[in-house]
C-alpha positions in Angstrom: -4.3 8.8 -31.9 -8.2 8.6 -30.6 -9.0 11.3 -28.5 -10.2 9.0 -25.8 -6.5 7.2 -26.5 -4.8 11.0 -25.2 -7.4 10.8 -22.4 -6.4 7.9 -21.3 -2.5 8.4 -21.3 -3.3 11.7 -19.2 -5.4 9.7 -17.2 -2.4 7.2 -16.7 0.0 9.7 -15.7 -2.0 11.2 -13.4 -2.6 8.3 -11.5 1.5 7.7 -12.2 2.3 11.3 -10.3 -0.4 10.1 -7.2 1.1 6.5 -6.9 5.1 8.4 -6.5 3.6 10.5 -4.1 2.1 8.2 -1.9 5.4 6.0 -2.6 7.7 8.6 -1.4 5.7 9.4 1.7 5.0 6.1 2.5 9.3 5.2 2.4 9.6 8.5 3.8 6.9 7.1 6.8 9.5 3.7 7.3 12.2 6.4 7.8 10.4 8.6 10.5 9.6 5.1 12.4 12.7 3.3 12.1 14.4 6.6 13.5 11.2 7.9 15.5 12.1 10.9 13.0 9.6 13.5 14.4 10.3 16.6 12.2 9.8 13.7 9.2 6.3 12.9 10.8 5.3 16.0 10.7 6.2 16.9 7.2 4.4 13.9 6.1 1.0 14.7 7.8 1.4 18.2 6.0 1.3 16.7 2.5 -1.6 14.8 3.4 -3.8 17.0 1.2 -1.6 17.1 -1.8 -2.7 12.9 -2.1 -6.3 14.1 -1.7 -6.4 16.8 -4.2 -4.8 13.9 -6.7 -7.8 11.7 -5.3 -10.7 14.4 -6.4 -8.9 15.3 -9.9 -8.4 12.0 -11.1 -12.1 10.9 -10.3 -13.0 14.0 -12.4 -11.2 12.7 -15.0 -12.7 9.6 -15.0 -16.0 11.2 -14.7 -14.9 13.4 -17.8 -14.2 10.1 -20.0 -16.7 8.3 -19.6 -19.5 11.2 -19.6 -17.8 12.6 -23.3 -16.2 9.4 -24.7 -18.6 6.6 -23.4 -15.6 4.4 -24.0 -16.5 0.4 -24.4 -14.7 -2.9 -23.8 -10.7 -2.2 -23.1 -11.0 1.6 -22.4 -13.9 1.2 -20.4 -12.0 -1.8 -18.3 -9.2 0.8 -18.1 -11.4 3.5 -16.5 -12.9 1.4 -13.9 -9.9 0.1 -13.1 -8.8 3.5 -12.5 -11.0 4.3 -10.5 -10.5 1.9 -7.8 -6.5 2.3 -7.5 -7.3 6.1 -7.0 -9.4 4.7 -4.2 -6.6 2.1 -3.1 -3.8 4.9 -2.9 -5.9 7.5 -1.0 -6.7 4.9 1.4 -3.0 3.8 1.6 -2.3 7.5 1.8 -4.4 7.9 4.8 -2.2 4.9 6.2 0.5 6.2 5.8 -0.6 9.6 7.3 -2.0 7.4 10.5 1.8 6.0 11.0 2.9 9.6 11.1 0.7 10.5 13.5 1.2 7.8 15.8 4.7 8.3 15.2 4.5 11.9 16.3 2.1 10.7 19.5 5.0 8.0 21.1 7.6 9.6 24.0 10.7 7.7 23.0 12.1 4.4 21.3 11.4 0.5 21.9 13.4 -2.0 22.6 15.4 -3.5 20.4 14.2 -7.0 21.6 10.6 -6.0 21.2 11.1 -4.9 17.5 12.4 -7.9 17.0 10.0 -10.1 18.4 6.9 -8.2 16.4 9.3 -8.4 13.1 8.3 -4.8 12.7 11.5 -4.4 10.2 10.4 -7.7 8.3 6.7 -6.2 8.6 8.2 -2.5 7.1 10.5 -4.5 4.5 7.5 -6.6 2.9 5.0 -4.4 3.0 7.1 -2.0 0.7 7.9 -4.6 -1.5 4.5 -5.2 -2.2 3.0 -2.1 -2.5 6.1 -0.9 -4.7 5.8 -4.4 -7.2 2.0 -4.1 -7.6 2.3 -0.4 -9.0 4.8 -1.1 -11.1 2.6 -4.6 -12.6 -0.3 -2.0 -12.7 1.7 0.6 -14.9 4.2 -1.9 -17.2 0.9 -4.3 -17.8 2.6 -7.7 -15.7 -0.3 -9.4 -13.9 1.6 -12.6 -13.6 3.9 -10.5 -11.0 0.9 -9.4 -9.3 0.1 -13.1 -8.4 3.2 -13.2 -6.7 2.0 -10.8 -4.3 -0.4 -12.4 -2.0 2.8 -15.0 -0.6 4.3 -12.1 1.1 0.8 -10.7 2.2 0.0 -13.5 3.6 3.3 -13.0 5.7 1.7 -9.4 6.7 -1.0 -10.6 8.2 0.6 -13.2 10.2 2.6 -11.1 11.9 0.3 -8.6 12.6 -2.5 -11.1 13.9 1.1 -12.3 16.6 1.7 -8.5 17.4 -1.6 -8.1 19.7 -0.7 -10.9 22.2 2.8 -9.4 22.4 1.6 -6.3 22.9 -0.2 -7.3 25.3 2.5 -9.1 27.3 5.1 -6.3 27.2 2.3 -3.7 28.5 1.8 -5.8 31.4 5.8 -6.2 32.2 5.5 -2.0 31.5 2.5 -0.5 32.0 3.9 2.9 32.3 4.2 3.0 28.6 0.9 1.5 27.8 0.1 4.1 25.3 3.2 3.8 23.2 2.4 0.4 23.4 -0.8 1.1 22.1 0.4 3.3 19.3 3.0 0.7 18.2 0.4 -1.9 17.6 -1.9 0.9 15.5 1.0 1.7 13.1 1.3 -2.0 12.7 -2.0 -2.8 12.2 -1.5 0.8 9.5 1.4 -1.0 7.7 -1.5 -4.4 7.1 -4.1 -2.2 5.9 -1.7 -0.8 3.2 -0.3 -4.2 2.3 -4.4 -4.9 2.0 -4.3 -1.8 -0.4 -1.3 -2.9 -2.4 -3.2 -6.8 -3.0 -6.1 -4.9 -4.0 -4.0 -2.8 -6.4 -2.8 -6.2 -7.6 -5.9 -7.4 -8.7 -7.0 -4.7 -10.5 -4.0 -4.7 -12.4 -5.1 -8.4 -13.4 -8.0 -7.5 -14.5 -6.9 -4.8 -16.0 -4.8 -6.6 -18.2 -6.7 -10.3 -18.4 -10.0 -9.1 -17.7 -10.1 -11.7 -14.3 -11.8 -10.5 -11.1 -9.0 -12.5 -9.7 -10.4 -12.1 -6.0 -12.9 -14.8 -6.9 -10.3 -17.1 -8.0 -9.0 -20.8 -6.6 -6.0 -19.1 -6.0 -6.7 -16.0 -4.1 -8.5 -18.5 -1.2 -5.5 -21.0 -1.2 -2.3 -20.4 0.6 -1.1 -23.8 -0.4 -1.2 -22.8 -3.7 0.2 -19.8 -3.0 3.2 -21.1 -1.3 4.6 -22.6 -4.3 4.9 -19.1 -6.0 8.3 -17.4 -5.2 7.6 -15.0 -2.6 8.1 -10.8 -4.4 9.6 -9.8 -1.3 12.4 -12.3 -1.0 15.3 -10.3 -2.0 13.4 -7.6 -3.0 15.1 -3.6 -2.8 12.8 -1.0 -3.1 13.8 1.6 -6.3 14.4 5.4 -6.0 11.3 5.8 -8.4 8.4 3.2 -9.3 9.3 3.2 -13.0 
């Protein structure tokens, strides 16, 4: 085996350990909201720094590689690509950490009715499914799962874009609890942003594997396209561990 080839693997599992961690607290996060779970919250802003200190080793390594290797054409792709899902998961991380804290900010529970009505569950349920299949496309090499992805994102966003004018409705029938209200819609508008993060991880891993900035693609601007794909989420249980 090259050296850079044991660099790499290292490099891999590294980023392996950071995507489980931010996994686990980010299942752990769905938990704390669907039971407004404060102790959970808590323990979940806590290891907040354990996802950063992933972030700042794994860009070392990266930095390592390509200062002693100068690796070229697939190891090089590999690096870069690297790089950016370290990005992607300490952004999702922060996420994550932003639902706990919102979590830990909100007096008491909703209304059924009102959960309903923003499909926060539906919301929680895809955006796992996403972020969960477009780690495991990254790791096991499957970028024609990735493609799959950006059906259910495209859910995401919808509902998120319909939560503000509920929002908005149900502060005005209750505006004594206008800033649980408010926090609601931030830990929504949280659970898009790592959906974003989970589609970006998806095209990395296709171009990581087919060398496609798929972004720039036909299909990435057309839902109609899109809508023919099967839709990751549909059926979809998240795994006790993303291999």
């Amino acid at each position: 085996m090259r050296l850079i080839e044991s660099e790499i693997k290292e490099l891999k599992l590294k980023i392996l350990d950071m995507a489980e961690l931010v996994r686990v607290q980010f299942d752990q996060c769905i938990q704390a909201l669907d039971d407004l779970n404060r102790d959970l919250a808590s323990r979940i802003v806590k290891r907040e720094d354990e996802v950063d200190s992933y972030d700042t080793r794994i860009a070392r390594r990266c930095e390592r590689i390509i200062a002693l290797y100068q690796p070229v054409a697939n190891d090089l792709r590999f690096v870069f690509t690297a790089l950016r899902i370290n990005d992607f998961l300490e952004q999702a991380g922060d996420q994550v950490s932003g639902i706990a804290n919102k979590i830990l900010a909100i007096t008491g529970p909703f209304a059924p009715e009102l959960l309903d009505a923003l499909q926060l569950r539906t919301m929680e349920r895809l955006t796992q499914a996403i972020f969960q299949k477009s780690l495991r496309a990254y790791f096991y090499e499957r970028p024609d799962e990735c493609k799959l992805l950006f059906h259910d994102d495209d859910a995401i966003d919808a509902i998120n874009r319909a939560a503000f004018d509920i929002l908005v409705r149900t502060i005005q029938d209750d505006p004594a609890r206008t800033a649980d209200y408010l926090h609601l819609l931030h830990i929504i508008r949280h659970l898009e942003k790592i959906g974003d993060f989970a589609v970006a991880i998806a095209e990395e891993a296709i171009f990581h594997a087919e060398g496609i900035v798929y972004r720039h693609t036909e299909m990435k601007f057309n839902p109609a396209a899109r809508a023919q794909q099967t839709p990751v989420g549909q059926g979809l249980e998240t795994s006790a561990e993303l291999p």
